[in-house]
C-alpha positions as CSV (number, residue, x, y, z in Angstrom):
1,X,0.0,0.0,0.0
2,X,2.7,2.6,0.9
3,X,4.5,2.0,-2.7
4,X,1.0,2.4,-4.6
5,X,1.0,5.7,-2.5
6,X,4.2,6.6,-3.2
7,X,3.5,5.6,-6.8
8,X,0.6,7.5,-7.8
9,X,2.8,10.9,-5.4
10,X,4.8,10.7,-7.9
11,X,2.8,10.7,-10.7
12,X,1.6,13.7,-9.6
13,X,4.3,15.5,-9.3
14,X,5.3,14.7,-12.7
15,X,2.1,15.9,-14.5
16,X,2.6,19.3,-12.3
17,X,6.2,19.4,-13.8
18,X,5.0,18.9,-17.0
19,X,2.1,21.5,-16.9
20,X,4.2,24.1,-15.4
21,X,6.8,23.5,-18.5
22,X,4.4,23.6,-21.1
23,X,3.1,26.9,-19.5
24,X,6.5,28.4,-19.4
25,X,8.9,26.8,-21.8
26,X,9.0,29.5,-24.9
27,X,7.7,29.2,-28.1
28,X,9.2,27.9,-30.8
29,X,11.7,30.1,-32.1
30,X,10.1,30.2,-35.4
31,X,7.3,31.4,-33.9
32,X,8.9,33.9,-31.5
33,X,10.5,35.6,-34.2
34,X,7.5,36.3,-36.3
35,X,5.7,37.4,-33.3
36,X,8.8,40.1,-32.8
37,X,8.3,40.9,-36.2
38,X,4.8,41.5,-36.3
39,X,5.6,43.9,-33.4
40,X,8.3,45.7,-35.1
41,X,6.1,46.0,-38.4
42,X,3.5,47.6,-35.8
43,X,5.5,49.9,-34.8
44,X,7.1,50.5,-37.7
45,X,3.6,51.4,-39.6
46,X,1.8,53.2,-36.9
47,X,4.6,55.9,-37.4
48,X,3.6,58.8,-39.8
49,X,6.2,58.2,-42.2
50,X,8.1,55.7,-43.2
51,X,10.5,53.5,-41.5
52,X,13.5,51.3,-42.4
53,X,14.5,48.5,-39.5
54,X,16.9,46.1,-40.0
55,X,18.3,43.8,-36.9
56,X,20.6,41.0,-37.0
57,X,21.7,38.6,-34.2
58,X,25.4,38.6,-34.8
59,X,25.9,35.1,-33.2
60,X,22.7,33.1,-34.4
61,X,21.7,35.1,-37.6
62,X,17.9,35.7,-36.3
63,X,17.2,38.4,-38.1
64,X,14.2,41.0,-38.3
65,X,13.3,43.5,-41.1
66,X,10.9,46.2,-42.3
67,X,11.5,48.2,-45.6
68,X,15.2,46.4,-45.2
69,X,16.5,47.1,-48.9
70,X,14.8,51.0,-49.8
71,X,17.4,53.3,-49.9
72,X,17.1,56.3,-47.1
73,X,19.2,59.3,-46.5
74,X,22.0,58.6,-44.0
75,X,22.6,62.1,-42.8
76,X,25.2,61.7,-40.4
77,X,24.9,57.9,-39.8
78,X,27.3,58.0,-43.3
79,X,30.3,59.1,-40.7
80,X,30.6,55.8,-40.0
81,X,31.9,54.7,-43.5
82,X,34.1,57.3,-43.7
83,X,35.1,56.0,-40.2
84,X,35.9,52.9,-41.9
85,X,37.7,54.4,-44.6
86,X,40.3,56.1,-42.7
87,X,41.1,53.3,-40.2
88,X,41.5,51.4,-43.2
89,X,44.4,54.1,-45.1
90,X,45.9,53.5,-41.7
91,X,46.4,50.0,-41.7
92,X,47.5,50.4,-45.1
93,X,50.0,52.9,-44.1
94,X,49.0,56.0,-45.6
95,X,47.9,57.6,-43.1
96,X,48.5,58.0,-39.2
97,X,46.2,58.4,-36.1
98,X,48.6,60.1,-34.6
99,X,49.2,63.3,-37.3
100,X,47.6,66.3,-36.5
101,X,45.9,68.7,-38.8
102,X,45.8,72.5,-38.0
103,X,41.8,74.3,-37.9
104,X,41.9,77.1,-40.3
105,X,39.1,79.7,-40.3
106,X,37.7,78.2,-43.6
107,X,37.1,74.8,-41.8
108,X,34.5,75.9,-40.0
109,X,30.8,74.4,-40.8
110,X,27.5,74.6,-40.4
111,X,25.4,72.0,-38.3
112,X,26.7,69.9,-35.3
113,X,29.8,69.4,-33.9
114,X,32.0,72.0,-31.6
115,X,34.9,72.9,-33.6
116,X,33.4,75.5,-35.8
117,X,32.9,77.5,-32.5
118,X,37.0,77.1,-31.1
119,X,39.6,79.2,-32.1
120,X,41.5,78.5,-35.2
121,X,45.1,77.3,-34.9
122,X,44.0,74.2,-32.8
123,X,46.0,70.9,-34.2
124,X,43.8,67.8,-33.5
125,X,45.5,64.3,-34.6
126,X,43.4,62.8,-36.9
127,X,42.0,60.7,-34.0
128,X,40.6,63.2,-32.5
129,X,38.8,64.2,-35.0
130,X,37.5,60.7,-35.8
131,X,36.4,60.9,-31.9
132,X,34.8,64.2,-32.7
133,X,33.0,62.7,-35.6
134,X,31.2,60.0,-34.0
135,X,30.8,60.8,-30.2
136,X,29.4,64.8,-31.1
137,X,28.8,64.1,-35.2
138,X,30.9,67.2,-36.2
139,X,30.7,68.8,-39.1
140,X,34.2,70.1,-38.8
141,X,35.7,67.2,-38.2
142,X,34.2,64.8,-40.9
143,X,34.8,67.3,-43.9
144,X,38.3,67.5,-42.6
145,X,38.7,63.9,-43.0
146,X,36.9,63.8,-45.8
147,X,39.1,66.5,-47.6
148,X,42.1,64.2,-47.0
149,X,40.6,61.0,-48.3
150,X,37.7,61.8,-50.9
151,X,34.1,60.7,-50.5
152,X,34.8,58.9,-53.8
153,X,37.0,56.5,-52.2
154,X,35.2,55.7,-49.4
155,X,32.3,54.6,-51.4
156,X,35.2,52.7,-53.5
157,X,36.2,50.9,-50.1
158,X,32.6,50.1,-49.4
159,X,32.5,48.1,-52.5
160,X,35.3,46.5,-51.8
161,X,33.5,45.1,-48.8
162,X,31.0,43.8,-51.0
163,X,28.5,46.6,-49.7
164,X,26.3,48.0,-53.0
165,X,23.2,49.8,-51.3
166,X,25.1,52.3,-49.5
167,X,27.4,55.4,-51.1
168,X,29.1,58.3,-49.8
169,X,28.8,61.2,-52.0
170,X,29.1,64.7,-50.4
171,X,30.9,66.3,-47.3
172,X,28.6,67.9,-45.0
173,X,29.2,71.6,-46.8
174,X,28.1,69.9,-49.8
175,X,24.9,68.2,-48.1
176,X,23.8,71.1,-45.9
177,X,24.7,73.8,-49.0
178,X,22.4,71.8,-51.3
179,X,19.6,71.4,-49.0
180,X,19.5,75.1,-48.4
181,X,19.4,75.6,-52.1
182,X,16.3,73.8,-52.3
183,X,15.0,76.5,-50.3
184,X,16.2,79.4,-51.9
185,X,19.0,79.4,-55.4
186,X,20.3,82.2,-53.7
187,X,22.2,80.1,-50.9
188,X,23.3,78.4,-53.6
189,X,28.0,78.7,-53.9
190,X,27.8,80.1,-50.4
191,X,30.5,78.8,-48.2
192,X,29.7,77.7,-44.7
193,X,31.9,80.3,-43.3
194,X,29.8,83.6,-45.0
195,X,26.6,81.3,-43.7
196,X,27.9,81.5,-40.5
197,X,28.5,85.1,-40.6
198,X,25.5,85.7,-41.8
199,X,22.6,84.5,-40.4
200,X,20.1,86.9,-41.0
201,X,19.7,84.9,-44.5
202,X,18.0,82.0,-42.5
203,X,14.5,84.5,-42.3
204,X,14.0,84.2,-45.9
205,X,13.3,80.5,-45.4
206,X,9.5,80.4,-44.7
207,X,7.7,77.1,-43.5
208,X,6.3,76.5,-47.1
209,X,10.4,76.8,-48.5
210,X,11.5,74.5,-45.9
211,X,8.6,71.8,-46.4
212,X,9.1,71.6,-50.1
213,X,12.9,71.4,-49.7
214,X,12.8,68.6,-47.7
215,X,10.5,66.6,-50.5
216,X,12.9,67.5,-53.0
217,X,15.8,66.2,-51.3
218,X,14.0,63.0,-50.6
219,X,14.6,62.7,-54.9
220,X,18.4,62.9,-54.2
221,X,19.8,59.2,-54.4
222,X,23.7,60.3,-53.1
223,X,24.4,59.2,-49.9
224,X,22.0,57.0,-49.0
225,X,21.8,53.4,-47.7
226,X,19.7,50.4,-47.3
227,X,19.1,49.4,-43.3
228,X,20.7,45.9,-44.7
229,X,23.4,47.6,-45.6
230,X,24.2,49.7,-42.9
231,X,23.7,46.8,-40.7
232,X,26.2,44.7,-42.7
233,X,28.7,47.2,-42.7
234,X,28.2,47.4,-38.3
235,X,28.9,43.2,-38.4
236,X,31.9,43.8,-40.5
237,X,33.1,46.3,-38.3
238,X,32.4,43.7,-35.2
239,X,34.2,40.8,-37.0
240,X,37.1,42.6,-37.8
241,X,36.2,42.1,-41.5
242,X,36.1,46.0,-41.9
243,X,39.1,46.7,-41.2
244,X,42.5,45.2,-38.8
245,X,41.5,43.4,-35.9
246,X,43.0,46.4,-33.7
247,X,41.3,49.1,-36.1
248,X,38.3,47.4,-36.2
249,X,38.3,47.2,-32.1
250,X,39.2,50.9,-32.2
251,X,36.3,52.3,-34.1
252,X,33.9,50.1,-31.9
253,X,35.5,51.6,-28.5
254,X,34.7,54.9,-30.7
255,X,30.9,54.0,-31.2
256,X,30.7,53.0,-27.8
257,X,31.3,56.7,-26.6
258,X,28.5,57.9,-28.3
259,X,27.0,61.5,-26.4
260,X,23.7,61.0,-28.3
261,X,21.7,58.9,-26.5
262,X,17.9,59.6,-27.7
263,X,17.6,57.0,-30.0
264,X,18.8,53.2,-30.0
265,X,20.0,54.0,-26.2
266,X,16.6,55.7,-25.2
267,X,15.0,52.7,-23.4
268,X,18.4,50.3,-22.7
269,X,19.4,52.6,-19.5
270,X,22.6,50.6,-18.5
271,X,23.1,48.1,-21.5
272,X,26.2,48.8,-23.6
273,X,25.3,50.3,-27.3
274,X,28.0,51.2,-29.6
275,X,26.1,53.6,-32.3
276,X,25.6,56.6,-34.7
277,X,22.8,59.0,-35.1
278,X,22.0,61.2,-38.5
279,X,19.8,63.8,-38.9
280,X,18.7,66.5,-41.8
281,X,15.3,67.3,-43.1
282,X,12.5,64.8,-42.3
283,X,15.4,62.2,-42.2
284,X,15.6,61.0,-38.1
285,X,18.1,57.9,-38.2
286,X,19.9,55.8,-36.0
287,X,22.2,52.4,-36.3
288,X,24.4,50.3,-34.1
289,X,25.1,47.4,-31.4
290,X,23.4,46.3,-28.6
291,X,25.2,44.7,-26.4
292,X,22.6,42.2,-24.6
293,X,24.6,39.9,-22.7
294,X,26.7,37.3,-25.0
295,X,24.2,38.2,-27.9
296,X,25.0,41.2,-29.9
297,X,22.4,43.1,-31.8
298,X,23.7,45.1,-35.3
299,X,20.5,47.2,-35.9
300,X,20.0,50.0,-38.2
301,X,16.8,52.0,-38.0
302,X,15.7,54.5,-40.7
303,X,13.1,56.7,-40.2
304,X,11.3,59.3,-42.6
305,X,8.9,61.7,-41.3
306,X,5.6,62.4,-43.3
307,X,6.0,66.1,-42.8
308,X,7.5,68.8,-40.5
309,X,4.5,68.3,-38.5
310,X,5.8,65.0,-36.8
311,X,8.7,66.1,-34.7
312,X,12.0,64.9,-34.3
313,X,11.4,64.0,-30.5
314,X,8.1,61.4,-32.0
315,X,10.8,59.9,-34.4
316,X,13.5,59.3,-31.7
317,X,11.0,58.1,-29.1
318,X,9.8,55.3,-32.3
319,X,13.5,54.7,-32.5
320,X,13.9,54.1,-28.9
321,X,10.6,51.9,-28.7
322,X,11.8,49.6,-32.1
323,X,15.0,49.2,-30.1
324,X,14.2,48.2,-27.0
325,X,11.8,45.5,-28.3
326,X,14.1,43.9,-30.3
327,X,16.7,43.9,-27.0
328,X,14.0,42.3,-25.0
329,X,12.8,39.4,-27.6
330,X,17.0,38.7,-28.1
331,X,18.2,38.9,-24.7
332,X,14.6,37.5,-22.6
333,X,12.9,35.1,-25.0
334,X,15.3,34.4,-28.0
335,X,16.9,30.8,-28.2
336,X,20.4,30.3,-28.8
337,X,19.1,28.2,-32.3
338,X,17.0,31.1,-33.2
């Protein structure tokens, strides 16, 4: 009699065992996946505009995408190939981290960035100004590396890497000047610096000016990338496929030091993210690495905004809300064979 008890105690037990793991074992990872994508298409779609999300598991592959191959403005999210390009001269010995390039008065440029406000005569290494470029996204700084290696070839370089949905065409002068000709032809051949001495020219651009220069430049196919592609070039730069090993570690430690944290960081308070931001018209972008434990995330999300009604603030908060979903679903739920 005690053993039937004993018996039919443990039968018991076992059902409860097996009840409670069918109740809290996950999905199938084929099914958790789509169920992260139908989120991220939700979000992506509720958004008035249009968004680009591409996210790759750099260990397992899992991927998830919305809009992953439609070309988008970069804006400053383009620094990070030029990024690329000049660790790469380095390795090849052509150039050194170490050399330092004197500010002249004509360096100075509109948009971000901190140098265009210091004194001239400063004589940052070219480190420094790669720092500057993706920690603050100075202007300054990127069309001074840019003048020394050509956007040309670091669209050349980004073919090498097998990349074809992503170009560098313009420095920042360029991009800005021929945004602000869309507005008015008479900004047109202006340099930054006589911008920046005169600003009383910005009152000429009324809301109706700046809404149908930020269509037109939606028609301009130079600089732009796919999210797939961006994201591709962020997994190269994590493989040391980029770049060397020791550059490719370098530009990450770079990334990591990011002072813009509205966007892929927004939500992932105290989780490592190694990323760059871009911004100019209705363009509101942002791509990196999540780190979530011993997963990493490469994610690249594009964002367009329908008008200049939608404000930069709803775009970064979408960002932020895309990110942290995908963090959760890859560092809570996702399987290792995912």
């Amino acid at each position: 009699m005690h053993s039937f008890r004993l018996s039919r105690h443990c039968t018991l037990i076992l059902a409860s065992l097996l009840l409670v793991s069918t109740l809290c074992w996950p999905a199938p990872p084929q099914n958790t996946i789509a169920r992260l994508q139908a989120r991220v298409e939700r979000l992506a779609h509720s958004f008035p505009g249009t968004i680009g999300v591409y996210a790759r598991n750099i260990e397992t592959g899992a991927e998830v995408a919305v809009n992953v191959d439609q070309l988008f403005p970069m804006a400053s999210v383009y620094k990070v190939a030029i990024m690329v390009h000049v660790f790469r001269e380095v390795d090849a010995g052509r150039l050194s981290l170490t050399e330092r390039i004197e500010i002249r008065e004509t360096d100075r440029r509109l948009g971000s960035g901190l140098l265009s406000y210091m004194t001239p005569g400063l004589n940052p290494t070219l480190y420094d100004l790669l720092l500057l470029m993706i920690t603050i996204s100075d202007n300054q700084a990127t069309d001074m590396l840019l003048e020394r290696v050509g956007a040309a070839n670091v669209t050349a370089t980004l073919r090498q890497l097998g990349l074809k949905d992503i170009r560098v065409d313009r420095s920042t002068a360029e991009l800005i000047g021929d945004l602000l000709a869309l507005t008015d032809q008479s900004f047109r051949g202006k340099s930054p610096a006589y911008l920046l001495a005169h600003p009383e020219l910005y009152a000429k651009i009324t809301p109706e000016k700046r809404e149908q220069a930020y269509r037109a430049f939606l028609e301009d196919k130079r600089d732009v990338s796919s999210p797939r592609a961006m994201v591709e070039l962020l997994v190269k730069i994590f493989r040391a496929e980029a770049a060397s090993q020791a550059s490719c570690k370098e530009m990450l430690q770079i990334l990591r030091r990011q002072q813009f944290g509205q966007r892929i960081p927004r939500y992932l308070e105290g989780i490592g993210v190694a990323n760059k931001t871009g911004t100019v018209g209705y363009t509101v972008n942002d791509a990196g690495i999540i780190y979530a434990g011993k997963q990493h995330i490469a994610l690249a999300v594009f964002t367009l905004k329908a008008n200049s009604q939608v404000s930069t603030e709803e775009a970064q908060q979408r960002i932020g809300e895309i990110a942290r979903t995908i963090y959760d679903y890859f560092h809570y739920v996702g399987l290792a064979v995912d």
